[in-house]
Residue, then its C-alpha position, 0 to 999 in steps of 0.5 A: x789468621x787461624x786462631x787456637x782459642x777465643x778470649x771472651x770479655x763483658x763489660x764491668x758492671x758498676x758495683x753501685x747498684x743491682x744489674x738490669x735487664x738492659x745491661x743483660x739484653x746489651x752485654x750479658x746474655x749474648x756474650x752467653x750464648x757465644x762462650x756455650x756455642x763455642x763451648x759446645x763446639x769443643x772449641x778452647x775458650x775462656x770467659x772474663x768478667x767481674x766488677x767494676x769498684x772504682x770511680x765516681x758512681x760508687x762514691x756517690x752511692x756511699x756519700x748518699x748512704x753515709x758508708x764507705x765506698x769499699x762497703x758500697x762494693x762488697x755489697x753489690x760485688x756479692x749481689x751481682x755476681x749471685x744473680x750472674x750465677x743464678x740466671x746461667x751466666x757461666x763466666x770462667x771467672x768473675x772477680x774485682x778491681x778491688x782485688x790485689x791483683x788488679x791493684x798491682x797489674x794496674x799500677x804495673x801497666x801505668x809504670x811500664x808507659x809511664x817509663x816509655x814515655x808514653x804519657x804527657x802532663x798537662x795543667x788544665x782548669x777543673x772545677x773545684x768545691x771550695x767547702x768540700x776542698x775537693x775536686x769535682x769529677x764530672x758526675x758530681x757537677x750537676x746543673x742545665x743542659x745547655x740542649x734540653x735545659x733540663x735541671x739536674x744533668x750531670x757534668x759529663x751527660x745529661x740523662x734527659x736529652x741523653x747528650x754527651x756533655x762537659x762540665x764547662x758546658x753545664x749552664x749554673x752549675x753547682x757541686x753535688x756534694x755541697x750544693x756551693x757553686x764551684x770555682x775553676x782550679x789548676x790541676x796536673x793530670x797525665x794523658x795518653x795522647x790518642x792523637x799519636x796512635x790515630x794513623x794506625x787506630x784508622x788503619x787497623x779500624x776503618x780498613x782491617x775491621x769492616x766487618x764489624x758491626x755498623x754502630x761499631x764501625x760508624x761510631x769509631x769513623x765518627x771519633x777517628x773524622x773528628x780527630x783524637x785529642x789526648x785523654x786523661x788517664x789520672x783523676x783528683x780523687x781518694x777513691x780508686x788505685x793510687x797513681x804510682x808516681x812521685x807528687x801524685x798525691x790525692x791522684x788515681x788511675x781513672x775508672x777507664x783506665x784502670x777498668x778494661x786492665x780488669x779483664x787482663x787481671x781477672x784472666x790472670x787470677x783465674x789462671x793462676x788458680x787453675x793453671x792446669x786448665x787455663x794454662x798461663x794469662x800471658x797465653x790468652x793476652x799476648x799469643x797471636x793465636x788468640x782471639x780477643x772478642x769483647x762483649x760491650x754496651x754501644x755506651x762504651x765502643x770508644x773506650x773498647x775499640x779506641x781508648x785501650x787497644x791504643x793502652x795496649x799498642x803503647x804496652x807493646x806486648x798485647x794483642x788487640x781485639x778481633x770483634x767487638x760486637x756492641x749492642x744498642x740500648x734496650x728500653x723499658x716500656x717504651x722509656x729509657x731505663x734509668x738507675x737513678x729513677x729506678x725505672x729498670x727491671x732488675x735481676x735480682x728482683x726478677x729472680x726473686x719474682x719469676x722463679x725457676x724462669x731464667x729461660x723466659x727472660x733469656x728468650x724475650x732479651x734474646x728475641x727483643x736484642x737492640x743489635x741494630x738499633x734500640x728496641x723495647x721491653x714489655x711486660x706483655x711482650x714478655x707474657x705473650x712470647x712466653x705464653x704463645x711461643x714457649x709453652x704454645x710451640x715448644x713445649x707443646x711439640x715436647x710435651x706432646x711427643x714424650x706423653x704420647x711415647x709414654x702412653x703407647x710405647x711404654x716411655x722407650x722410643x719407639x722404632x722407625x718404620x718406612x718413611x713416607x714423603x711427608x717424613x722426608x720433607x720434615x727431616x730435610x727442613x732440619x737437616x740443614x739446621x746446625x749449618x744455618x745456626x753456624x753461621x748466624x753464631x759466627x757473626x754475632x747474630x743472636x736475635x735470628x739465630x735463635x728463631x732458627x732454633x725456634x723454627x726447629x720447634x715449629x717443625x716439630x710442632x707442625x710435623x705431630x698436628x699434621x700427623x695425628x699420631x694420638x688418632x694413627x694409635x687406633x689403626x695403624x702402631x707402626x705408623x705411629x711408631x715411626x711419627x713419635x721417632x721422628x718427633x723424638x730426634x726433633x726434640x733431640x735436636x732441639x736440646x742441643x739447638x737451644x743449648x746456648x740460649x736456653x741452657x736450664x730448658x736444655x738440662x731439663x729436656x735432655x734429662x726428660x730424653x735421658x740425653x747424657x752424651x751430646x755436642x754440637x756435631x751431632x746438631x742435625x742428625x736423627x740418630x741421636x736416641x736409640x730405638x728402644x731407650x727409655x725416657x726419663x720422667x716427663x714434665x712440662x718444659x715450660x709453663x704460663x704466666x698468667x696476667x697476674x704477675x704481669x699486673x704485679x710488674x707494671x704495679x711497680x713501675x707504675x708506684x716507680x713513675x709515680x715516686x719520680x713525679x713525687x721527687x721531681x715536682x717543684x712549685x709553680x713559679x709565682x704569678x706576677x705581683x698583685x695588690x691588697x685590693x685586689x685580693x679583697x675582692x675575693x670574697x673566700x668563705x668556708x662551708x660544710x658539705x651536705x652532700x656530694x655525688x657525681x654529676x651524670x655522663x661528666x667523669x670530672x664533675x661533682x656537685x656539692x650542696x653547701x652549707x654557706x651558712x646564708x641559706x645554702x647553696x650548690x657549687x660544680x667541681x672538676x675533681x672527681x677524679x682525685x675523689x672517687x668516692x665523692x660520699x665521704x665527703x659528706x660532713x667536711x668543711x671546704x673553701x669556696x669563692x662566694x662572689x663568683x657569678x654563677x654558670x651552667x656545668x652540664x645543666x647545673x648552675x654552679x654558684x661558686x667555686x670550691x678552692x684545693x691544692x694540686x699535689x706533687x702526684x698530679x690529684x687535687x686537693x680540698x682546702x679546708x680549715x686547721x679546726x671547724x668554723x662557722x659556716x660563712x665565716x670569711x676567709x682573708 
């Protein structure tokens, strides 16, 4: 089918908290680079995106911080849509379910199947918390995961093992609210009955969509093998839209139903506003000459590609996604990113911490893109990708052909003399650049098609050191003047290549080339600046990051990881049971310390020398480590067990062994006394 325009959609963040590098790396940035590229193009597109302000996870975050759910929304609604903003996230519009005309187009959609007849009502056990008098959605149950037997896995997933889960699954589970151990209750919901649309999901699915990806495709053939079951559509809740029916009190539309109906309001909101650019909503959602193509983590491939194209078939007035290219999960130094662990990179602190460097992160989360299978995030990848590619290749070839043109042309470009073989091979290796680009592009291959822009660099690159034209300058202007014409169209090229990906780096170049006029046709040519046009101002189009403010990243994850072992750590479980006699024949004693120093080539090991009060004695410990400064020491008083027998460590006899504590963080901790004691004094 030949299609008029494109509808580009990304998935609704949750607005209980900041956007991270993962959610950019999965969603964000290609859907980016796909609306620039067909903008680019001069192709019609409109690009949906906005908050999701409903559901659990915005009411645990104002349950925790003691405000209102509509407090938590407005807060990260504003945060989120700045960052977006900041780093070149160019969305036609991004509003929120919050919204009047989200709540209306919601309710309106539930009316309309619920009228058809489209919906079943069905009973079920649900577990309910009896001193809170309310019911339980899945991530406010929380108890062992019946895989991992991880503590703390929510009713729905447990974020250690990563499996999906149902609350019933839960082993001693327990209300997140109240702590109380919940208690099974009837409840009615209404449900869409997948199971009715499964013969025309699997037609439209395994056998009209094979080009979709294979995590897309696989994931869907798995649901549709195993066979579809109806699907809520309602939840017990007092936060989100009302479900608008009779006795649905305490009910609303739940998250995944009234989520992805964000992107029909949004679209409608946008239009409304600017109808003489955007024309009319119901254009872009029930016009067959529209292409549908949503942006979306592999998190929520069921609910894109199955749960609402089957909301939308029911409807019956919509049409249905062409593409749905989901992306893989990115981690974060070699472990899963996690909100509630705060082990993320997030972009409103990345912004904050990197200012003016929205392209580097765009280029490493393009470059690093989990569109097969998971990949990894590093702060050093990110220093070295910025550091040896950016700046070592890109801006390097830039720099050096604009300096140049400055210094012997007097910053105009110069003209194009005869060429040589060596020229003709260079402008043939790019000359096929916007082709190879297009069709990496139209599949939704962002990761190569960005190093093919890269290699437009590294010919560039290539082409100036080869040449030497800073040495041709001596003896031969005319050959130089040819050399600097062509580095000047490369980086011409380059500008409009890396336009998708690299949006401020592209400004700031055509700025440099006095590059007013540009589209993606023009993508291959060597006419694009005219001999004798003058440059702008030229500046480096990218600088180092030096391992300072990478140390500064990895401090904070490491304070992260730590504070985590901190919130995690729990008391030994207790040893079996002794006796009163047995404890007395520990003889326990408290001594000051004489001195301290480490014991040599035993990076565990200090010695202690002890006032015992009964003539002195010397006593080997394995805490060096917790105490890196063994000196100031000096002067305390400790616990130590007297009647143990004495033992070499590394060539000293220790006699005894001094008593301390091990801390949340792992360090060791010296038992001492609450006020000084005499030396010798016995502890029991």
């Amino acid at each position: 089918m030949s299609f008029k325009r494109t509808l580009v959609t990304s998935a609704l963040p949750y607005a209980n908290g900041p956007v991270h590098i993962g959610h950019l790396a999965g969603v964000y940035v290609p859907a980016d680079i796909y609306v620039r590229y067909l903008r680019l193009r001069g192709e019609e597109v409109l690009f949906v995106g906005g908050s999701d302000e409903h559901g659990v996870p915005v009411t645990i975050r104002a349950k925790k911080e003691g405000i209102t759910p509509q407090d938590v929304v407005d807060r990260y609604h504003t945060l989120i849509k700045k960052s977006f903003e900041e780093f070149g996230i160019s969305f036609d519009v991004y509003s929120r379910t919050t919204s009047a005309t989200h709540h209306k187009m919601a309710s309106d959609f539930f009316r309309t199947l619920y009228e058809k007849g489209e919906f079943i009502e069905k009973t079920s056990e649900q577990y309910y918390d009896e001193e809170a008098q309310q019911f339980l959605a899945d991530r406010y149950i929380t108890g062992e995961c019946p895989h991992c037997h991880a503590e703390g896995a929510y009713g729905d997933q447990c974020e250690k093992c990563g499996t999906s889960l149902s609350p019933l699954d839960l082993i001693n589970p327990k209300s997140a609210i109240s702590g109380s151990k919940p208690v099974l209750r009837e409840t009615k919901h209404w449900y869409l009955p997948l199971d009715k649309h499964e013969a025309w999901l699997r037609e439209w699915i395994l056998d009209e969509h094979k080009e979709w990806r294979p995590n897309v495709y696989g994931q869907c053939k798995s649901w549709l093998d195993l066979g579809l079951q109806p699907r809520a559509v309602s939840r017990d809740l007092d936060w989100g839209i009302p479900v608008p029916v009779e006795g649905a009190d305490g009910k609303v539309l739940y998250v995944w139903f009234d989520a992805p109906i964000g992107y029909i309001s949004n679209t409608k909101e946008v239009c409304e506003a600017q109808p003489e650019k955007f024309g009319s909503w119901e254009t872009w959602w029930k016009d067959d000459t529209t292409r549908l193509i949503h942006f979306i983590g592999k998190d929520n491939i069921v609910f894109h590609c199955i749960v609402f194209p089957a909301m939308l078939k029911a409807e019956g007035s919509y049409i249905l996604p062409d593409n749905v290219p989901s992306n893989e999960f990115l981690n974060l130094e070699g472990d899963k990113i996690s909100t509630s662990r705060n082990w993320a990179v997030w972009l409103n602190e990345y912004l904050d911490d990197f200012p003016g460097k929205q392209d580097v992160l765009r280029y490493v989360l393009t470059a690093n893109a989990p569109e097969t299978k998971d990949n990894d995030f590093t702060w050093k990848d990110f220093q070295a990708r910025n550091n040896s590619e950016l700046v070592a290749i890109y801006g390097n070839f830039v720099n050096r052909a604009l300096v140049l043109t400055q210094k012997y042309f007097d910053g105009c470009v110069p003209a194009l003399g005869e060429l040589t073989d060596y020229d003709r091979e260079t402008l043939h290796e790019f000359a096929d650049v916007k082709a190879r680009l297009e069709q990496l592009l139209d599949n939704f291959k962002f990761r190569e098609a960005q190093k093919e822009a890269m290699n437009l660099a590294r010919i560039g690159n290539k082409y100036l050191a080869d040449t030497e034209p800073w040495k041709l300058a001596k003896t031969d202007m005319e050959r130089t003047a040819t050399i600097l014409h062509i580095g000047l169209q490369i980086a011409a090229n380059l500008a409009i290549a890396f336009e998708p990906f690299l949006p401020f780096s592209s400004e700031k170049l055509r700025r440099m080339l006095n590059l007013a006029d540009f589209s993606w046709e023009q993508l291959g040519r060597i006419d694009l600046l005219k001999t004798g046009a003058r440059l702008g101002e030229v500046q480096l189009l990218f600088d180092k990051i030096e391992d300072a403010a990478i140390d500064a990243q990895l401090q904070k994850l490491a304070e992260s990881k730590k504070q985590n072992q901190l919130n995690a750590w729990q008391p030994a479980a207790v040893k079996a049971d002794t006796t009163i006699d047995e404890f007395d024949k520990t003889d326990i004693r408290v001594g000051t310390v004489l001195e301290c120093a480490r014991v040599p080539k035993a990076d565990k090991l200090l010695q202690f020398k002890i006032d015992d009060g009964m003539g002195g004695r010397t006593i080997v410990s394995g805490i060096a480590q917790s105490y890196p400064e063994p000196e100031k020491l000096v002067g305390m008083q400790v616990c130590f067990i007297a009647n143990f027998p004495p033992r070499k460590l590394k060539g000293v006899e220790s006699q005894g062994m001094i008593l301390s504590a091990v801390d949340a963080d792992g360090k060791l901790v010296l038992v001492t006394p609450s006020r000084a004691v005499k030396n010798g004094a016995n502890v029991g």
